[in-house]
C-alpha positions in Angstrom: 52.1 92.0 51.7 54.6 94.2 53.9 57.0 95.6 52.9 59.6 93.8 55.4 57.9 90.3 54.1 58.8 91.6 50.3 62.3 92.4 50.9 62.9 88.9 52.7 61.1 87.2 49.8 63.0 89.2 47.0 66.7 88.9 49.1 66.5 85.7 51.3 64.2 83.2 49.5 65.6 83.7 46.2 69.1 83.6 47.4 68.1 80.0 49.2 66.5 79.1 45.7 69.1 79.7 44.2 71.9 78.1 46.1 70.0 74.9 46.3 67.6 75.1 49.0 63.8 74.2 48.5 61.5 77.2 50.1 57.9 76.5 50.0 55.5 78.5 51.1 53.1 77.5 53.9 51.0 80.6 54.2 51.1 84.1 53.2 54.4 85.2 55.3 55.7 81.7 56.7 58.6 79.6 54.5 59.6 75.8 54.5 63.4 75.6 54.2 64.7 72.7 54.0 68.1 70.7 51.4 67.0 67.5 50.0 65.7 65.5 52.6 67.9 67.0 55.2 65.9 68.9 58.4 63.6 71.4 57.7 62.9 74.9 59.5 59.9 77.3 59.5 60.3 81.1 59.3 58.2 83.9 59.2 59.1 86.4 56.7 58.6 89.4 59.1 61.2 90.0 62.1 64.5 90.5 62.2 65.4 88.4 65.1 63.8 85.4 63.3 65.9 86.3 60.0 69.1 85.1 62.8 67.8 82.0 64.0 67.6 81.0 60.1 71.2 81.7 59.7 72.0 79.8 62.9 70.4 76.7 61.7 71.9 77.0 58.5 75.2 77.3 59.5 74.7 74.5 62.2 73.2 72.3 59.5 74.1 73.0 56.4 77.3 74.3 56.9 76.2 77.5 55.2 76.7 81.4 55.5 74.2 83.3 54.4 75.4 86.9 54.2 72.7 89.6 54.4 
C-alpha cells in the first residue's frame, strides 16, 4: 500500500470509525462511508482533491466537519 492510502486509512477512516460512521472496504484503496442507513459515498484513499469531496458530502449530509 502507498504511503498516501496509509495515512488516509490511519487519520480519516479511523476518525469516521470512531465518530460513528461505518467504513467498509470495497477494494484495496476504495472505502464505503455511509451512517446507519443514511446515503453512502465511495472514496478512493489516494488524492487529495477526492479527500474534499468527502468532507463536502459530509457536511451536506451529515451535518459533520471533519477537520484534517
Amino acid at each position: 500500500m502507498k504511503h498516501l492510502n496509509r495515512v488516509f486509512d490511519k487519520n480519516i477512516i479511523t476518525r469516521l470509525t470512531k465518530d460513528g460512521f461505518d467504513c467498509i472496504s470495497k477494494k484495496n484503496n476504495k472505502f464505503m462511508i455511509r451512517k446507519n442507513d443514511g446515503p453512502q459515498y465511495l472514496v478512493h484513499s489516494g488524492p487529495k482533491h477526492k479527500l474534499h469531496e468527502l468532507r463536502r458530502f459530509l457536511k451536506n449530509n451529515y451535518k459533520y466537519n471533519l477537520n484534517i
